[in-house]
C-alpha positions as CSV (number, residue, x, y, z in Angstrom):
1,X,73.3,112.2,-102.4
2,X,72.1,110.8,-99.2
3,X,70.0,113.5,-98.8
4,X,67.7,113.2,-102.1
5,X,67.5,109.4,-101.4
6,X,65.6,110.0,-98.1
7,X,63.7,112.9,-100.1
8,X,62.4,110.8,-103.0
9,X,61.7,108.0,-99.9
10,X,59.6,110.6,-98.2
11,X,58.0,111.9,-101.3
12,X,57.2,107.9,-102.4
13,X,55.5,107.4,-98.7
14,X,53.8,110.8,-99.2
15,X,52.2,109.5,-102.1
16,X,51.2,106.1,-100.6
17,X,49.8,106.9,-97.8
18,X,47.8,109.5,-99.7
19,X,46.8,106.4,-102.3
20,X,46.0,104.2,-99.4
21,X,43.1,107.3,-97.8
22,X,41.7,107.6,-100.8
23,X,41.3,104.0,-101.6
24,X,39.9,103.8,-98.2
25,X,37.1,106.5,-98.9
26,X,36.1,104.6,-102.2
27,X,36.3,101.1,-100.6
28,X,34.0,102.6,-97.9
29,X,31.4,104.6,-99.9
30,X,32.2,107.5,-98.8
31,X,33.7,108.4,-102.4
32,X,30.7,106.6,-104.6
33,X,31.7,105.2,-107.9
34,X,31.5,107.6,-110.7
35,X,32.2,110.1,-108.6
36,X,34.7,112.9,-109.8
37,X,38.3,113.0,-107.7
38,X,39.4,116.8,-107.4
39,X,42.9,117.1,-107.1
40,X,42.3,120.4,-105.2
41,X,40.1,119.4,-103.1
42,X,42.0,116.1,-102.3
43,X,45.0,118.3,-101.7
44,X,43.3,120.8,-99.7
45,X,41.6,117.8,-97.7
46,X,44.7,116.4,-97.1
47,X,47.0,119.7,-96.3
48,X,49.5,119.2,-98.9
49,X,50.1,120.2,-102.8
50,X,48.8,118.8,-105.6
51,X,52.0,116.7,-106.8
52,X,51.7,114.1,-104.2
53,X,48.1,114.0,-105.1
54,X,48.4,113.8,-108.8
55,X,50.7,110.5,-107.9
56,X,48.6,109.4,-105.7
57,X,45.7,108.9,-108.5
58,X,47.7,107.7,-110.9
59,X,49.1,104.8,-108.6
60,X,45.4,104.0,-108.2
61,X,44.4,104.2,-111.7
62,X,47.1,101.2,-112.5
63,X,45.9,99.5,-109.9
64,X,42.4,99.8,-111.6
65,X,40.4,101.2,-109.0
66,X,39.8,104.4,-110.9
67,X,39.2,105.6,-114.7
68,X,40.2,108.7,-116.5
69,X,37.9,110.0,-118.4
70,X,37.6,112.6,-121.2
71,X,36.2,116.0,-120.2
72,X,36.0,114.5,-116.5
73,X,39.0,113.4,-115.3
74,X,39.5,110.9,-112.6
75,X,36.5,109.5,-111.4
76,X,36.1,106.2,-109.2
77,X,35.5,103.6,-111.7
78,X,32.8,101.1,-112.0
79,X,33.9,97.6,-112.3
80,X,32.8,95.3,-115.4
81,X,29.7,93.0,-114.3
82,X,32.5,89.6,-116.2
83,X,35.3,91.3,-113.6
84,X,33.3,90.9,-110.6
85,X,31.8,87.5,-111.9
86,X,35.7,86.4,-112.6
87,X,36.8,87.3,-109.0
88,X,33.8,85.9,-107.1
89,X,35.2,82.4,-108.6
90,X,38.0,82.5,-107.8
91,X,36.8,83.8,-104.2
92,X,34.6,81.5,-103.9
93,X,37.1,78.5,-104.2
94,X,39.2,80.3,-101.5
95,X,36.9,80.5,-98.9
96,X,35.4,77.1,-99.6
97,X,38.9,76.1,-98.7
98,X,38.9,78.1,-95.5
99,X,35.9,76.4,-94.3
100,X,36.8,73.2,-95.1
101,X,40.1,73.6,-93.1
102,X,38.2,75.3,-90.4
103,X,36.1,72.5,-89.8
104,X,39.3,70.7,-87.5
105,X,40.7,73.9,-86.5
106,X,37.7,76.3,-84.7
107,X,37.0,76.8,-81.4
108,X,33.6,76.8,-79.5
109,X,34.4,80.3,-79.0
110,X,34.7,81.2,-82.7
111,X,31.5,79.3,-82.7
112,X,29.5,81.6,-80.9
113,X,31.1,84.5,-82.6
114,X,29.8,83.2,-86.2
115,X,26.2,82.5,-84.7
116,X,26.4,86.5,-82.9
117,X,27.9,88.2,-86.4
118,X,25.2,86.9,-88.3
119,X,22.3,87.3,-86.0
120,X,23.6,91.4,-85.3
121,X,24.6,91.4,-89.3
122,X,20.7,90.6,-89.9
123,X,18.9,92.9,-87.1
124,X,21.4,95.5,-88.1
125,X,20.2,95.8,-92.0
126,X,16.8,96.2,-90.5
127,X,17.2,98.4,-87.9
128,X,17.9,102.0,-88.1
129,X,18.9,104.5,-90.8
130,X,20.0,102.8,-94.4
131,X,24.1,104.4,-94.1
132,X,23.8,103.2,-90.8
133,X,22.2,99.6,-91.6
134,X,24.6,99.0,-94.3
135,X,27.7,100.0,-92.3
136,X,26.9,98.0,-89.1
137,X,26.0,94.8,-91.6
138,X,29.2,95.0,-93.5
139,X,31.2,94.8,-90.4
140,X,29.1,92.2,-89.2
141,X,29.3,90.3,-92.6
142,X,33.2,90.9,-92.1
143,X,33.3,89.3,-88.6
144,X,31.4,86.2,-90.1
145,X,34.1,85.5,-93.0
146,X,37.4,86.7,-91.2
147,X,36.5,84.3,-88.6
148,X,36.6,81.3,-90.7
149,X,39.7,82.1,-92.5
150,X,41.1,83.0,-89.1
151,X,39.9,79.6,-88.1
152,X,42.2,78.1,-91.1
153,X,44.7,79.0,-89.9
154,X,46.4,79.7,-93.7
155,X,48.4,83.0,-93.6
156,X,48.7,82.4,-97.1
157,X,44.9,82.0,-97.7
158,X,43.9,84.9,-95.7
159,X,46.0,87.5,-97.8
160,X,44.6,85.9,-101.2
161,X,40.8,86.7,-99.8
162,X,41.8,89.8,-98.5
163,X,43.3,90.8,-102.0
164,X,40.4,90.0,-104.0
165,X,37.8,91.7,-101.2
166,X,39.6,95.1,-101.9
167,X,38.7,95.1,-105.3
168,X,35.3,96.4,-105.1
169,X,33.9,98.9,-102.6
170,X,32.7,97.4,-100.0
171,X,29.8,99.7,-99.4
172,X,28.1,98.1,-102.1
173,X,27.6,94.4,-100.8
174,X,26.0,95.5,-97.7
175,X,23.4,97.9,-99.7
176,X,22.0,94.8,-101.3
177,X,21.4,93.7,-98.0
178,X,19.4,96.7,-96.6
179,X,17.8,97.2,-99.6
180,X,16.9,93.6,-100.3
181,X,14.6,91.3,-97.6
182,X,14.6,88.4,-99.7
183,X,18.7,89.2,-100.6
184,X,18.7,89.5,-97.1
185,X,17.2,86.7,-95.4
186,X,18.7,84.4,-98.0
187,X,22.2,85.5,-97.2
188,X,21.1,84.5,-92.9
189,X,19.9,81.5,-93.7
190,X,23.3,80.3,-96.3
191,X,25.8,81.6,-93.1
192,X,23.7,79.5,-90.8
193,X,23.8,76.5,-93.0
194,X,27.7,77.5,-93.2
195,X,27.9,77.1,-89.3
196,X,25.7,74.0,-88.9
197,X,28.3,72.0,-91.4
198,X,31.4,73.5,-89.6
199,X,30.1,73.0,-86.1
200,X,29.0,69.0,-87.1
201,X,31.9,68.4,-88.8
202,X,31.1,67.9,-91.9
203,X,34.0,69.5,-94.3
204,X,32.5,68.9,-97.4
205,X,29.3,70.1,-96.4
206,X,30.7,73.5,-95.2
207,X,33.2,73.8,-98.5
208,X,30.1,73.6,-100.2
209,X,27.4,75.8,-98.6
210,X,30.6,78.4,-98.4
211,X,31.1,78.1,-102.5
212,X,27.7,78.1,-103.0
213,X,27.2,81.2,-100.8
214,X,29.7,83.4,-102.3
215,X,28.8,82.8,-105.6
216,X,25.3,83.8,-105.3
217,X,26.9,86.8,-103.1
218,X,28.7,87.7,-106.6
219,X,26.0,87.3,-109.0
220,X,24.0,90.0,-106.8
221,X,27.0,92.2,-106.9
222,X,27.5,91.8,-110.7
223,X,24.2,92.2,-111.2
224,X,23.9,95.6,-109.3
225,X,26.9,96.6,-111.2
226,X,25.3,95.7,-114.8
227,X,22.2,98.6,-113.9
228,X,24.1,100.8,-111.9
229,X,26.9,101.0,-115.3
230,X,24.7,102.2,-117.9
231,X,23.6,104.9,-116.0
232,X,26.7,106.0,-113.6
233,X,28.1,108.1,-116.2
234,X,25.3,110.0,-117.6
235,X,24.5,113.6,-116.9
């Protein structure tokens, strides 16, 4: 008996740690919405049978970050322009919250390390090759945000943000901005407006550049999502 409990443990860990690589691959791009998910070639990339694998995707498909679909089968989904819409709001609020909390709370350092994330975030989506740009800018981008809600200092917060930023591949947020120079320069110019509230003080000030910001940040993404949907599925 003991035995098959720490079998059916194993097999369960098997299967979320296999969940948790392939969520990272979508979340990163590197597995594009639409695309097909081969449970052979999933299980050959990952050295283990198809069983695990087969779990693996369905866990992921309840937790709605991928579809199945007739004469397909599982493909990474594309989220809904009103789901992406709906979570920006609510992510929105939460960071407003994390800026207005930061304004008593951050250090100089963290000062310096919002003013250097967005400055590299903006040369990087200019400079070099687009997977590159977009890479380098999203962890720039990440930098930028994680600071302030480090700078909260609301565990609580923090996990709630988190949640909602790995609903959508994260690949796509930091296209817009390689793709886009006026996406681009508006998205340098709302963070630095961010800083200048935080670093004078003002908490209203930075609760409201930060709501503002990340709604306009959704509407681009929802947006994106509304062309790329009626053509992600055709062919």
């Amino acid at each position: 008996m003991a035995d098959e409990t720490i079998e059916a443990s194993s097999a369960h860990a098997l299967v979320d740690e296999i969940a948790a690589k392939i969520r990272a691959r979508i979340m990163s791009g590197d597995i594009p919405i639409g695309a097909q998910l081969r449970q052979a070639e999933l299980a050959s990339d990952f050295g283990v049978s198809r069983t695990p694998v087969r779990e693996a995707l369905r866990q992921l498909q309840t937790g709605g970050l991928i579809d199945v679909v007739p004469n397909r089968g599982a493909v990474v989904r594309v989220p809904a322009p009103w789901e992406v819409r709906e979570a920006y709001e609510v992510r929105a609020e939460l960071e407003a919250l994390a800026a207005a909390r930061a304004v008593s709370r951050i250090s100089h350092g963290d000062l310096d390390r919002l003013r250097a994330a967005n400055q590299e975030m903006y040369d990087r989506s200019v400079d070099g090759g687009a997977p590159a740009r977009a890479l380098d800018s999203r962890q720039e981008n990440d930098v930028f945000h994680n600071t302030i809600v480090l700078a909260s200092a609301n565990a609580r917060l923090g996990r709630a943000i988190a949640e909602i930023n790995e609903t959508f591949p994260r690949n796509v947020s930091a296209q817009l901005l390689v793709n886009d120079e006026r996406h681009r320069e508006e998205n340098y110019q709302e963070h630095l407006r961010i800083i200048e509230a935080i670093e004078r003080g003002d908490a209203e000030a930075a609760s409201a550049q930060m709501r503002a910001h990340v709604h306009g940040a959704g509407e681009q993404l929802a947006r994106w999502y509304e062309r790329r949907s009626s053509t992600v599925f055709t062919g």
